[in-house]
N, C-alpha and C positions, 0 to 999 in steps of 0.2 A: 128352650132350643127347639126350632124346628126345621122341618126334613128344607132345604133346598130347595127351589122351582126356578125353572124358565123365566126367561125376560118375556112378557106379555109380550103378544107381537103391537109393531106398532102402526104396521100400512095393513090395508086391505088384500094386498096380499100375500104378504107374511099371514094374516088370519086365516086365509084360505088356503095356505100349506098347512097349515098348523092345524086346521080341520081334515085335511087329509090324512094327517099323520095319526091324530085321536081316531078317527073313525078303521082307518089301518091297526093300529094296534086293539081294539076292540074284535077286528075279523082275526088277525093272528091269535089272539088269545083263545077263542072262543073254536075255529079251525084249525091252526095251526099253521106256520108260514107256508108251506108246501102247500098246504092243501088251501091256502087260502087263493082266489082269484083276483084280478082286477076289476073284472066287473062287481064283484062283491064289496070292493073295495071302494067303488065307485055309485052303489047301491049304498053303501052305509054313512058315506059321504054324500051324499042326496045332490050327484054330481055327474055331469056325463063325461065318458073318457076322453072326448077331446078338450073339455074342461081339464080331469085331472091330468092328461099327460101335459099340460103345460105347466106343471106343478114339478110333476116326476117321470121320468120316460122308461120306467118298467119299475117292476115288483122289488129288485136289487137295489134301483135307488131310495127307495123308501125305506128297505131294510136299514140301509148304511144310513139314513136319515136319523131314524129311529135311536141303532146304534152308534151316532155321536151326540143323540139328546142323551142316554146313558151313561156316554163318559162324561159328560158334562155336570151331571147330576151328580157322578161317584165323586168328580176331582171335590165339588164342593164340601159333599159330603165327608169327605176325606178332609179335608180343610176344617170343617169345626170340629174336631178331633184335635186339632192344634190350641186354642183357643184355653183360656188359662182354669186353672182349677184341679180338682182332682181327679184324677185319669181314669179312676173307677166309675164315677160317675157321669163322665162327659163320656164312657163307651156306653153307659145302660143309656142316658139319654138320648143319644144318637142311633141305638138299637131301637129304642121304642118308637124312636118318630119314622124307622126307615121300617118299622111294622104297620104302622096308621096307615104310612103311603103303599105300603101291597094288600092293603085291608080289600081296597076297592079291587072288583073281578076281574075287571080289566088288566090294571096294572099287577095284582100275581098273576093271573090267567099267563099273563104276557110271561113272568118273570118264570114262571114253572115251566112254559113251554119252550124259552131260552134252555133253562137245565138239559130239557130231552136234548136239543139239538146239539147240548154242549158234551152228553154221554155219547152221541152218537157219533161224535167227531166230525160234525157239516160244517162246510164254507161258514155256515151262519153262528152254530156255534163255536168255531175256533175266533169270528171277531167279537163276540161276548167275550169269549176266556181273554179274551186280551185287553178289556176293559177290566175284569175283574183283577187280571193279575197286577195290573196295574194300580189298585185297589191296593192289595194284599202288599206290596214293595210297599207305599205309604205308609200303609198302619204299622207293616213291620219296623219299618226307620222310628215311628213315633215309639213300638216299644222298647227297642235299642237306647233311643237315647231316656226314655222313662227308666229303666234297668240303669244305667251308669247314672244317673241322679240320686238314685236309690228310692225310686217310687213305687216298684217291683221287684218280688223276689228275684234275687241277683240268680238263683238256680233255675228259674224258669227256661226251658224248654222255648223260644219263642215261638217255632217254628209248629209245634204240636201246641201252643197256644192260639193260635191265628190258626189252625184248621178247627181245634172244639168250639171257637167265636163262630168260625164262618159257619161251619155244621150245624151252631144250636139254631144261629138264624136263619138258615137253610130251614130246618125241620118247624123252626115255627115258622115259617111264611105258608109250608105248605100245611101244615094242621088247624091255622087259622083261617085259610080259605075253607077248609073241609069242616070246620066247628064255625060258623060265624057268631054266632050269639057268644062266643066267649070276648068278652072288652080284655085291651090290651092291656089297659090298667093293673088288669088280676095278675098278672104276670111278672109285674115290676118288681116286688120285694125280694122273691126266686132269681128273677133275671142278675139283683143286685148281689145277691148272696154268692150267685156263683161264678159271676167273674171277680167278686173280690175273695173269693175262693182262690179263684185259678191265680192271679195276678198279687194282690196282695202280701207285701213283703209279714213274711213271718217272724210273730213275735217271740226272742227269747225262749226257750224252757224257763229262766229264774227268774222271767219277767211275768210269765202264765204264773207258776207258782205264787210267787209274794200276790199277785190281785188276785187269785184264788182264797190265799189267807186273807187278805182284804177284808173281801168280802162275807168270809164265815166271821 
């Protein structure tokens, strides 16, 4: 399984949006949207403004640009979440490859400084949060109906399920920018343990018992 991407662009200038937008999210990440300029922007893009405003005619539409490659990337992401097999595994999988894709500084740089602007309650981050939650409705419907199949503890909590998901991968995006020599690999077996911790329909008492005896 891996993370989702963008359709290559396919005209010359789709690629020179799409070098806009890489070299923009390189300056927000790195500045921060606010503080980032267009001449910066147009400087990192190795582009002069009358070149990029023919791309985008101010700072806002880049943002909103940005922020529909985002949802675009979640819905997929969201999308192999459906895809068959077992539900513990297709969330660590889909965890780890949406850790590989914020590995690079860029892309967390970008995703951590979405956070700020989504604690701070800006224009910018309330249209994050609305990709996100959009996000979060998804996964929730996928553990509803995993819960009435019985693939999930029927008692789970969904709701404080899907915030300890979103939090643990919150907290490793940003501790993996701040540790980078750590590979995400090392993380896997942990990762696996504790959603089939969280999720995980639980076995019996007289079912633990008797493979306990089993096994002595």
């Amino acid at each position: 399984m891996e993370f989702p991407s963008l359709p290559a662009p396919a005209t010359a200038h789709e690629q020179r949006r799409q070098q806009v937008l890489e070299a923009a999210r390189l300056c927000f990440s790195r500045s921060g949207f606010h503080s980032t300029s267009m001449h910066q922007i147009c400087a990192e893009a190795q582009m002069s403004p009358g070149a990029l405003y023919r791309y985008f005619p101010s700072k806002d539409s880049i943002i909103e640009a940005i922020a529909e490659e985002e949802r675009v990337l979640a819905t997929a992401c969201t999308q192999q979440l459906l895809e068959p097999g077992c539900l513990v595994e297709r969330i660590v999988q889909v965890g780890l490859e949406y850790l590989r894709h914020t590995r690079d500084r860029a892309t967390g740089g970008l995703t951590l400084e979405i956070w700020s602007e989504s604690v701070r309650n800006t224009a910018v981050g309330q249209r994050f949060c609305e990709i996100e939650e959009t996000v979060r409705a998804g996964f929730r419907r996928l553990l509803v109906d995993a819960r009435d199949r019985g693939e999930i503890n029927p008692d789970t909590d969904l709701d404080a399920a899907l915030m300890l998901i979103f939090a643990l991968a919150d907290g490793l995006v940003l501790h993996l920018q701040l540790r980078p020599e750590i590979a995400v690999e090392t993380i896997e077996p942990e990762l696996r343990k504790f959603v089939h911790g969280l999720l995980a329909p639980r076995q019996p008492a007289a079912a633990v018992t008797a493979a306990g005896g089993r096994a002595g």
